[in-house]
N, CA, C and O atoms as CSV, one atom per row, in Angstrom:
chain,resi,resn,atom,element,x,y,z
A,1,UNK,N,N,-7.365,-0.116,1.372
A,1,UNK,CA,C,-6.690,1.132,1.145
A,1,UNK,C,C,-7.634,2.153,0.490
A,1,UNK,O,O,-7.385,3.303,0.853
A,2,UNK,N,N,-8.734,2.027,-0.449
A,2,UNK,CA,C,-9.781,2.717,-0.797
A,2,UNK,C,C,-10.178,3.610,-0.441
A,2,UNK,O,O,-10.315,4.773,-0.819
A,3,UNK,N,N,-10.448,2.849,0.610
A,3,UNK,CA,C,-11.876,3.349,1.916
A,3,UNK,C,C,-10.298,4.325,2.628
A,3,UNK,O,O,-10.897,4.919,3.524
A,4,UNK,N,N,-9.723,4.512,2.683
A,4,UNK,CA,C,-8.706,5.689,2.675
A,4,UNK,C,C,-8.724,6.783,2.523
A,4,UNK,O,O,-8.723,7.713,3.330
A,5,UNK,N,N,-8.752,6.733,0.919
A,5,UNK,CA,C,-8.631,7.219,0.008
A,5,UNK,C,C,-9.127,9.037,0.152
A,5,UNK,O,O,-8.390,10.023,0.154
A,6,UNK,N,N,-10.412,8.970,0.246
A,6,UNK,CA,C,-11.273,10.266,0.700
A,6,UNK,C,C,-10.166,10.845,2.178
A,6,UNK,O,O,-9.768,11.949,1.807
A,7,UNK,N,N,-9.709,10.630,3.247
A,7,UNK,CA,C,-9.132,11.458,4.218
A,7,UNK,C,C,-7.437,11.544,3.809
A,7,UNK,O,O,-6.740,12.452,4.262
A,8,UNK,N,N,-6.853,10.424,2.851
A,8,UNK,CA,C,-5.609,10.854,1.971
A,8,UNK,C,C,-6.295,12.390,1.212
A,8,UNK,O,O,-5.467,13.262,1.478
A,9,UNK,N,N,-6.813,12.671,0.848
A,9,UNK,CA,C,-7.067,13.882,-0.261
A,9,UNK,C,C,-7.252,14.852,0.922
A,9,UNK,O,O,-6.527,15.845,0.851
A,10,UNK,N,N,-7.811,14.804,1.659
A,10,UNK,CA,C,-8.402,15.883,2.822
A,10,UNK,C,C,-7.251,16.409,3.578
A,10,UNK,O,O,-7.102,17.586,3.906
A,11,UNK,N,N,-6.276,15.216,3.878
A,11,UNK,CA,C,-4.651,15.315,5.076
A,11,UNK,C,C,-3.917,16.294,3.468
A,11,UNK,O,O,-3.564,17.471,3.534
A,12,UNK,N,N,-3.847,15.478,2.234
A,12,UNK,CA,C,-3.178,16.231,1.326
A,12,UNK,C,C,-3.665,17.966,0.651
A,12,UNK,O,O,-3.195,19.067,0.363
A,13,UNK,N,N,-4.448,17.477,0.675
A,13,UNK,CA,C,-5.796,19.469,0.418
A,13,UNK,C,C,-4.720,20.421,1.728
A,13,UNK,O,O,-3.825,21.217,1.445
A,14,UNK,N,N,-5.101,20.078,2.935
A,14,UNK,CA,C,-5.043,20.941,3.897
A,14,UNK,C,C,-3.392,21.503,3.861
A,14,UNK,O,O,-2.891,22.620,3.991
A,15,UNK,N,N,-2.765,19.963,3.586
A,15,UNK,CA,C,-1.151,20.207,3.600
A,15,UNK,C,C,-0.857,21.210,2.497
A,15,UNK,O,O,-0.246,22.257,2.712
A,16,UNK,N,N,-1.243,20.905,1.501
A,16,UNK,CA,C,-1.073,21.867,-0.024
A,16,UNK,C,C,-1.300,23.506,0.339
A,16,UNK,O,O,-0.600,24.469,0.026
A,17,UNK,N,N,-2.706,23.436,1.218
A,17,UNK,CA,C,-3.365,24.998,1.224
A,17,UNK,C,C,-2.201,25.468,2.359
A,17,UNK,O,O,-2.164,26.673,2.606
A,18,UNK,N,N,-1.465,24.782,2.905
A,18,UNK,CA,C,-0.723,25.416,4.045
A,18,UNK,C,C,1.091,25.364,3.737
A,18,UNK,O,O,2.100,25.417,4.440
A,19,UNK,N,N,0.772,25.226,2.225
A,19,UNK,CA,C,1.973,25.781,1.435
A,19,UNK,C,C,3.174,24.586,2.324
A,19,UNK,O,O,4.107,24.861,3.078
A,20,UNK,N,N,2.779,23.543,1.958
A,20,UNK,CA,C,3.770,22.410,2.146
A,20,UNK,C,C,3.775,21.384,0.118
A,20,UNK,O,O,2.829,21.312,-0.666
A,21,UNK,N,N,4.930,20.920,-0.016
A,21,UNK,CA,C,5.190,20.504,-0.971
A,21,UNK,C,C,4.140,19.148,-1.237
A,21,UNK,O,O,3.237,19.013,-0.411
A,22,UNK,N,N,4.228,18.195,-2.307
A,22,UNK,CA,C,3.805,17.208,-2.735
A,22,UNK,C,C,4.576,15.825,-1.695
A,22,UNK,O,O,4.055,14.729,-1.490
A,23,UNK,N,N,5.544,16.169,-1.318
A,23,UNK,CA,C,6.395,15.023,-0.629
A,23,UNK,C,C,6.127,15.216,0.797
A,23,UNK,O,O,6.034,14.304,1.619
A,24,UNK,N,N,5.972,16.860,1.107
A,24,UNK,CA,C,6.193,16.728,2.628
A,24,UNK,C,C,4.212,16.829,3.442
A,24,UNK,O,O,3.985,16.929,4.647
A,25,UNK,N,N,3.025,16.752,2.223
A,25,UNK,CA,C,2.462,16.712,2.432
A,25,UNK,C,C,2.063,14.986,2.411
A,25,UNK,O,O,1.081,14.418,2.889
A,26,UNK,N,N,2.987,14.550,1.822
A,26,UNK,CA,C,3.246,13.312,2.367
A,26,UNK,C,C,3.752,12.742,3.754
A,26,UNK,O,O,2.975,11.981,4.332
A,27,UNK,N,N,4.421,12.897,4.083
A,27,UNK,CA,C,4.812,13.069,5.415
A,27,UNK,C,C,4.091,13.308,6.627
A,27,UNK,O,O,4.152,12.913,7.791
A,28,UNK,N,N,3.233,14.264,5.807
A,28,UNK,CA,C,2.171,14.450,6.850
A,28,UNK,C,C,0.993,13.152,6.736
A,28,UNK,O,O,0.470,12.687,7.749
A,29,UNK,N,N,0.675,12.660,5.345
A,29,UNK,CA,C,-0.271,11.557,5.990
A,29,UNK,C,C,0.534,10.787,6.841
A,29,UNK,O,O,-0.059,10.607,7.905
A,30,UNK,N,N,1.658,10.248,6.816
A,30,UNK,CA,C,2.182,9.033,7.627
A,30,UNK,C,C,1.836,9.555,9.100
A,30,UNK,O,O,1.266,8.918,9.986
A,31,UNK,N,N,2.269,10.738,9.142
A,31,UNK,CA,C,2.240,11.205,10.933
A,31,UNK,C,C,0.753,11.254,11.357
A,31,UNK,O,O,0.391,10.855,12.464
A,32,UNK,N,N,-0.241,11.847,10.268
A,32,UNK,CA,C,-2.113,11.797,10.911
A,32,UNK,C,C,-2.674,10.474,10.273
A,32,UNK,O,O,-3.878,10.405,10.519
A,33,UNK,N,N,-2.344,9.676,9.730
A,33,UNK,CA,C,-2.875,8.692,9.184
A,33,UNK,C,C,-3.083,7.404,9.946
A,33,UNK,O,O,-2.731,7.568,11.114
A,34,UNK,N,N,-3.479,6.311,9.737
A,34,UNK,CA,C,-3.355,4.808,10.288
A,34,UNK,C,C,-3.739,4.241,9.012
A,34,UNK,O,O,-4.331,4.803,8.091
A,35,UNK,N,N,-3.303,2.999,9.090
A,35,UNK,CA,C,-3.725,1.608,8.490
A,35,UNK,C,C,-2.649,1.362,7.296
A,35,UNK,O,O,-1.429,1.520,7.336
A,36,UNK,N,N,-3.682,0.816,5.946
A,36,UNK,CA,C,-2.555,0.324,4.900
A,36,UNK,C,C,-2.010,1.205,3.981
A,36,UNK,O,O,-1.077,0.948,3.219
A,37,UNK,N,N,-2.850,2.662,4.106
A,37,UNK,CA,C,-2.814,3.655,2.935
A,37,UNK,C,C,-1.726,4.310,3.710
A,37,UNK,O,O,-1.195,5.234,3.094
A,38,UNK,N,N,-1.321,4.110,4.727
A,38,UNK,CA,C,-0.055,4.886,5.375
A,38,UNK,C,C,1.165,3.988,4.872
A,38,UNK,O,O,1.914,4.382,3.978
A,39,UNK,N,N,1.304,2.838,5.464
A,39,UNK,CA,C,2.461,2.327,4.805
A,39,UNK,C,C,2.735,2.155,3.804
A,39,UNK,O,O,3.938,2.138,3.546
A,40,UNK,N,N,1.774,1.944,2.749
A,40,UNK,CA,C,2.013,2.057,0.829
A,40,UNK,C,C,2.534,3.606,0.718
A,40,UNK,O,O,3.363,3.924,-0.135
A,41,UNK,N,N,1.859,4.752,1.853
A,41,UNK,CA,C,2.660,5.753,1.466
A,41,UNK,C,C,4.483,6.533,1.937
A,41,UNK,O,O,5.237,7.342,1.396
A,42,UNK,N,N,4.514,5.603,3.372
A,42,UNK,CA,C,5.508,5.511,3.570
A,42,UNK,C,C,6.637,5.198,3.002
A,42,UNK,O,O,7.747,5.720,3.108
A,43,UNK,N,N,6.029,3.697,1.970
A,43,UNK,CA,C,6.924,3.677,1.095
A,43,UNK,C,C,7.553,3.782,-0.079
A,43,UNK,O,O,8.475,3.163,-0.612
A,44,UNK,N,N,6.624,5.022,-0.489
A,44,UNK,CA,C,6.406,5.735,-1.394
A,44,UNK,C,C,8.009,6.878,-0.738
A,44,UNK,O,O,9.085,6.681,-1.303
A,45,UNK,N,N,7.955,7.647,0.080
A,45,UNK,CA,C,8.910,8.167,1.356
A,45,UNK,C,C,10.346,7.734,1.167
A,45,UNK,O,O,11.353,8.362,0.841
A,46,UNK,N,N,10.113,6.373,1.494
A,46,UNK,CA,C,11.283,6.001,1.175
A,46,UNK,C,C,12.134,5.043,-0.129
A,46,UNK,O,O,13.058,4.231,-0.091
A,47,UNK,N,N,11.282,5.621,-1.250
A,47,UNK,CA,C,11.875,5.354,-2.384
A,47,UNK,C,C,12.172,6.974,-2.804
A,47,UNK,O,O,13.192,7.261,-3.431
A,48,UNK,N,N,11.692,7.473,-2.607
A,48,UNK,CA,C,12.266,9.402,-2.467
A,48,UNK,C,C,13.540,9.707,-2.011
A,48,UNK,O,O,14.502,10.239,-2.565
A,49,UNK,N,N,13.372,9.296,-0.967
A,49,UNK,CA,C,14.694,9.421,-0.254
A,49,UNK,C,C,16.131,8.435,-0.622
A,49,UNK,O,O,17.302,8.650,-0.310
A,50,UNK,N,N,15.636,7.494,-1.264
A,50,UNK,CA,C,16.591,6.433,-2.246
A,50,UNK,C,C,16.845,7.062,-3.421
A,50,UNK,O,O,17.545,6.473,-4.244
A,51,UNK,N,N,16.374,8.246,-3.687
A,51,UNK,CA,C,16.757,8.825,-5.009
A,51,UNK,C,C,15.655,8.731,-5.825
A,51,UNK,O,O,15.662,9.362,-6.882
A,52,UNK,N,N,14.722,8.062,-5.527
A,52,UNK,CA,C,13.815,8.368,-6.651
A,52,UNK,C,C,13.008,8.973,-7.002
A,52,UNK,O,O,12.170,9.295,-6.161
A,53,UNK,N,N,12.860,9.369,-8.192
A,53,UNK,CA,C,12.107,11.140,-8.536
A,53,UNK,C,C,10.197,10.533,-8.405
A,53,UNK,O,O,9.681,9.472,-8.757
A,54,UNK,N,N,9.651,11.675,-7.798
A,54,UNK,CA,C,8.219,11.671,-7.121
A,54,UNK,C,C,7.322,11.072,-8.097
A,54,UNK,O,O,6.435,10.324,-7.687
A,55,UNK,N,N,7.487,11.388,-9.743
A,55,UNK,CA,C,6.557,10.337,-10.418
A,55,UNK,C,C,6.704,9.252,-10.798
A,55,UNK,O,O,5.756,8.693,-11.348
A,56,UNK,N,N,7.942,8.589,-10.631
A,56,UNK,CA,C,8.457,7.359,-10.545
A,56,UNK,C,C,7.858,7.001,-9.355
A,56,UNK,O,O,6.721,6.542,-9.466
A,57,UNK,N,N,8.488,7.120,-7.852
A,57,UNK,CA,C,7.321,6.533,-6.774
A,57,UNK,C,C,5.885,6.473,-7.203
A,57,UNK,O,O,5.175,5.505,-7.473
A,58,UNK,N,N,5.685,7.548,-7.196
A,58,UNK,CA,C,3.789,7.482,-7.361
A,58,UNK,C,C,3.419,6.058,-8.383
A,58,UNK,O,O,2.703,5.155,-7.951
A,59,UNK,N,N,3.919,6.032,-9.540
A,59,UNK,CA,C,3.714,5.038,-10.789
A,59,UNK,C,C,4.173,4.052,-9.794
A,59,UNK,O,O,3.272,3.357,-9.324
A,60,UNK,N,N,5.692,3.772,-9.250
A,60,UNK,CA,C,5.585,2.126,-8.535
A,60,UNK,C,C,4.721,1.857,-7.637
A,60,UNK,O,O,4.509,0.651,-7.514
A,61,UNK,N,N,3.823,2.908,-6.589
A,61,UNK,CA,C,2.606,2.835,-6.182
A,61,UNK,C,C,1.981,1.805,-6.587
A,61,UNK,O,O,1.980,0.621,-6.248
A,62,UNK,N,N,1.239,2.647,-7.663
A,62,UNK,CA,C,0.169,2.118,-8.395
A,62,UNK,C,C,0.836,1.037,-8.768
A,62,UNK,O,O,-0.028,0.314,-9.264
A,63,UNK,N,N,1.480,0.694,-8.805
A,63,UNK,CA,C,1.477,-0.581,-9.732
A,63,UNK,C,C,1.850,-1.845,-8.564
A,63,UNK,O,O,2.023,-3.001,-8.951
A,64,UNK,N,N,1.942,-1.488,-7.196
A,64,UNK,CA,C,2.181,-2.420,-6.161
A,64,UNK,C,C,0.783,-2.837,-5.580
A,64,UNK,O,O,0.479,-3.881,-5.003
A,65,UNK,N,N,-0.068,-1.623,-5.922
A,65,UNK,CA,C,-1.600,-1.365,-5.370
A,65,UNK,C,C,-2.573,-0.822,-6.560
A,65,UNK,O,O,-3.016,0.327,-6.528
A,66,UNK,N,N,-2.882,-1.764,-7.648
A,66,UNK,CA,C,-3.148,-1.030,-8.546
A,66,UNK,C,C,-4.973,-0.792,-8.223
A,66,UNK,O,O,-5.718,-1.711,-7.882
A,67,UNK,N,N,-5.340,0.434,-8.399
A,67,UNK,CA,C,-6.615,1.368,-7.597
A,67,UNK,C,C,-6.991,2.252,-8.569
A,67,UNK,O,O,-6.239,3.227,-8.572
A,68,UNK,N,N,-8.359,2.334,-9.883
A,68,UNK,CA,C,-8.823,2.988,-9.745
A,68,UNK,C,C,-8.480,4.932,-9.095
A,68,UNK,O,O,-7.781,5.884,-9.442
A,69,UNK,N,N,-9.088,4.736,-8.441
A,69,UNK,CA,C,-8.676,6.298,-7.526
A,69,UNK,C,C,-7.789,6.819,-7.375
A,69,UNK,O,O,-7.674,8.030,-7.564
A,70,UNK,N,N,-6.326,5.586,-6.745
A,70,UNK,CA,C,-4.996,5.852,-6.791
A,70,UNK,C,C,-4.375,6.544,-8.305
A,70,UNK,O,O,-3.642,7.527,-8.405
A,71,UNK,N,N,-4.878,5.762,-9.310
A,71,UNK,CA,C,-4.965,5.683,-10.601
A,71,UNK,C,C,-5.195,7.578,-11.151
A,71,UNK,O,O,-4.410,8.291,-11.776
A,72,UNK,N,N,-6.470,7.871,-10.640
A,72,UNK,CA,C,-6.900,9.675,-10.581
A,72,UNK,C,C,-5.978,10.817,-10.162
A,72,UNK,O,O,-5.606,11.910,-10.590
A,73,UNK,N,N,-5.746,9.795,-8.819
A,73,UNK,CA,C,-4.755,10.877,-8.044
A,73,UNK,C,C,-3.351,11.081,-8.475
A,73,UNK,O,O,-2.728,12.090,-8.144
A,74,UNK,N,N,-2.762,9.990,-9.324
A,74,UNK,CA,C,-1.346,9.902,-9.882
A,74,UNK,C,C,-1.392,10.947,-10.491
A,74,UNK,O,O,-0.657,11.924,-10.347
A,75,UNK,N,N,-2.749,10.726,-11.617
A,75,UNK,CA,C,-2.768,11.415,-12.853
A,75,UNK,C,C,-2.921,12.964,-12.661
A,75,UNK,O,O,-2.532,13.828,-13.448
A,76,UNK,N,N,-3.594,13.159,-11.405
A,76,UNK,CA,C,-4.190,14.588,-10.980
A,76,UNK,C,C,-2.418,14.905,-10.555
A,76,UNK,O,O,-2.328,16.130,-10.478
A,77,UNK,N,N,-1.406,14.436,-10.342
A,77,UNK,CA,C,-0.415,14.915,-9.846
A,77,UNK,C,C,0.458,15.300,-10.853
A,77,UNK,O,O,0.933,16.436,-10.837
A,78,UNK,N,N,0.729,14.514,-11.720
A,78,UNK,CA,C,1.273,14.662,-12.849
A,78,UNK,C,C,0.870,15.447,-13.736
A,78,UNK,O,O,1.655,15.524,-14.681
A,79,UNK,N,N,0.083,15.984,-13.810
A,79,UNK,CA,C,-0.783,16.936,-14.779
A,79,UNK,C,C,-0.599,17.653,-14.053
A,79,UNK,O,O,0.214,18.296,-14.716
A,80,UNK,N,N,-0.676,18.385,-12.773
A,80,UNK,CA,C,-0.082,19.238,-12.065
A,80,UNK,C,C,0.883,19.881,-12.152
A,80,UNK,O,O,0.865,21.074,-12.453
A,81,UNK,N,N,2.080,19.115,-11.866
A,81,UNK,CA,C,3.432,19.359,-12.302
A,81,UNK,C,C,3.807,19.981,-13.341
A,81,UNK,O,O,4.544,20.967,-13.326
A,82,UNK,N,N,3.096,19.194,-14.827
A,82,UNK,CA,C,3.761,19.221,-16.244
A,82,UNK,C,C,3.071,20.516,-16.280
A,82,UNK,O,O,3.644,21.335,-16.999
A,83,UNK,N,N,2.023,20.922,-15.717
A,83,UNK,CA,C,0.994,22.463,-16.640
A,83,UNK,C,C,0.779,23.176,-15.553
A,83,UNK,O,O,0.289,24.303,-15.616
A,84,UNK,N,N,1.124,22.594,-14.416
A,84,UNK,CA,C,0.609,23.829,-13.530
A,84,UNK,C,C,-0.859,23.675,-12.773
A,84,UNK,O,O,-1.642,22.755,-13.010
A,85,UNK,N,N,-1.076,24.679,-11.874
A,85,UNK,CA,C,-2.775,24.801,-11.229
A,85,UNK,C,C,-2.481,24.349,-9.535
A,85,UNK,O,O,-1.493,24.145,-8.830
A,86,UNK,N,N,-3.579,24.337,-9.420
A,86,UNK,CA,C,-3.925,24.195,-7.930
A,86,UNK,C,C,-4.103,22.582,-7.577
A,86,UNK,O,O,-4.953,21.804,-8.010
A,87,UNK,N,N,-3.455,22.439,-7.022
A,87,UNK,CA,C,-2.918,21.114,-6.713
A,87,UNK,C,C,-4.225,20.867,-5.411
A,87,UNK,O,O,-4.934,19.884,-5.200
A,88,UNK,N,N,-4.183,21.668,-4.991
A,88,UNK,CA,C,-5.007,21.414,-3.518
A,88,UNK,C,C,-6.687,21.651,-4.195
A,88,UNK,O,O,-7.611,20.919,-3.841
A,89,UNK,N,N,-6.825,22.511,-4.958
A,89,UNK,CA,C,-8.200,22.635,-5.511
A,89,UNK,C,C,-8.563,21.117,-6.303
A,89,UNK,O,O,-9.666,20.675,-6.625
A,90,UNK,N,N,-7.531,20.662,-6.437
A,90,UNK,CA,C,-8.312,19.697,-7.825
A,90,UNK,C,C,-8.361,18.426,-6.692
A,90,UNK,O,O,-9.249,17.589,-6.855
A,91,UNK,N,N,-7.475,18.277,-5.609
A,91,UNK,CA,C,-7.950,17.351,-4.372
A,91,UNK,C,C,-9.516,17.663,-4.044
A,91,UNK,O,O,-10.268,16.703,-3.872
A,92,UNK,N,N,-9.778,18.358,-3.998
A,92,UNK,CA,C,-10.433,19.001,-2.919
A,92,UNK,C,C,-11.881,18.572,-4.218
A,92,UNK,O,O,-12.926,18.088,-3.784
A,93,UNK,N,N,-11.715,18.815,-5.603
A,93,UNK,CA,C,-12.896,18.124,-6.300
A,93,UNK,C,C,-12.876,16.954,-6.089
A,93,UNK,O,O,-13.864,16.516,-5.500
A,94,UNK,N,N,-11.592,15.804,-6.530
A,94,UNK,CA,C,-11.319,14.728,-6.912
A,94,UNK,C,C,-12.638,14.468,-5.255
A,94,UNK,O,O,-13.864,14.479,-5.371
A,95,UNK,N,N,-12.048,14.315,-4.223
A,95,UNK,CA,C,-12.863,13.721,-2.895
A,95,UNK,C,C,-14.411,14.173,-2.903
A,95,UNK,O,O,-15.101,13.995,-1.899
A,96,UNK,N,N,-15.060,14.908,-4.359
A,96,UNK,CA,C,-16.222,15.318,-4.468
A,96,UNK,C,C,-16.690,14.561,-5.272
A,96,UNK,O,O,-17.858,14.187,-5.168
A,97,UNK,N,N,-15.820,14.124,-6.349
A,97,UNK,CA,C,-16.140,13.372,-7.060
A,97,UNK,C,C,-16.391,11.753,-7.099
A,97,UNK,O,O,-17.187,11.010,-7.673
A,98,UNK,N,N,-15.265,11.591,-6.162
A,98,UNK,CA,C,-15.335,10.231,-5.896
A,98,UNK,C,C,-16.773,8.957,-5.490
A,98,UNK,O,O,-17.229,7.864,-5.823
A,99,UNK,N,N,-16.976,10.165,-4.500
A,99,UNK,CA,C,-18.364,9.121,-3.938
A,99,UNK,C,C,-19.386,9.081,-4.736
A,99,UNK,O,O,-20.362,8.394,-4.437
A,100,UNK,N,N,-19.341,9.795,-5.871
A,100,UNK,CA,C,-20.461,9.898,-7.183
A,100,UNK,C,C,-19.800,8.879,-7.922
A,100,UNK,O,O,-20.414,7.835,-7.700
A,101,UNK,N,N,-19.172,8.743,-8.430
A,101,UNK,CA,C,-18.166,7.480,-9.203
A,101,UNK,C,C,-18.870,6.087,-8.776
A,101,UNK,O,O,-19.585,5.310,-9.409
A,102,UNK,N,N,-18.249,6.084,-7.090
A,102,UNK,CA,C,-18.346,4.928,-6.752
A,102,UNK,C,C,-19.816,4.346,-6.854
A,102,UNK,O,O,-20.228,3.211,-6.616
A,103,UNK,N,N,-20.497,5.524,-7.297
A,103,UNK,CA,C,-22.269,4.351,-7.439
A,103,UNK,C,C,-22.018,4.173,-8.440
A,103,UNK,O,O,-21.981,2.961,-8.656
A,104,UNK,N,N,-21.748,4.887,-9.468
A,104,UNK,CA,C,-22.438,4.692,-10.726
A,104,UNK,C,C,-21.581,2.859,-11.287
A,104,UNK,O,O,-21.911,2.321,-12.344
């Protein structure tokens, strides 16, 4: 799911800059996506739709798939929410940052 990770931020960046929400830019990875990072997010989807509020999914995420990165991106969401900013800008570092991480 990792090795994902970088075109999750890129499908989510583009969705954000094109003024789609946090959920329905979800939606959109399931429809351009393949493999395992689609169905962990699918069912992310459908614990939403069961009623459950978006940082509750995200946290049972992580904690079904616990990731480092996943770990960034929760946090980059939630800090979002609570203060505000560019949701799509701080994707758009996070996938800059990442591949520097992963050497060190």
């Amino acid at each position: 799911m990792n090795e994902q990770i970088p075109e999750f931020l890129r499908v989510m960046e583009v969705a954000l800059r094109s003024g789609y929400s946090v959920a329905q830019g979800l939606e959109i990875v399931t429809k351009d996506m393949d493999g395992p990072l689609t169905a962990a997010v699918q069912r992310v989807l459908n614990d939403l739709q069961a009623g459950t509020s978006l940082l509750s999914a995200l946290d049972q995420w992580l904690a079904r798939a616990p990731s480092r990165d996943l770990d960034l991106i929760i946090a980059t969401i939630r800090v979002q929410l609570e203060v505000g900013g560019n949701l799509a800008d701080r994707f758009q570092f996070i996938s800059q940052l990442l591949p520097k991480l992963q050497i060190a």
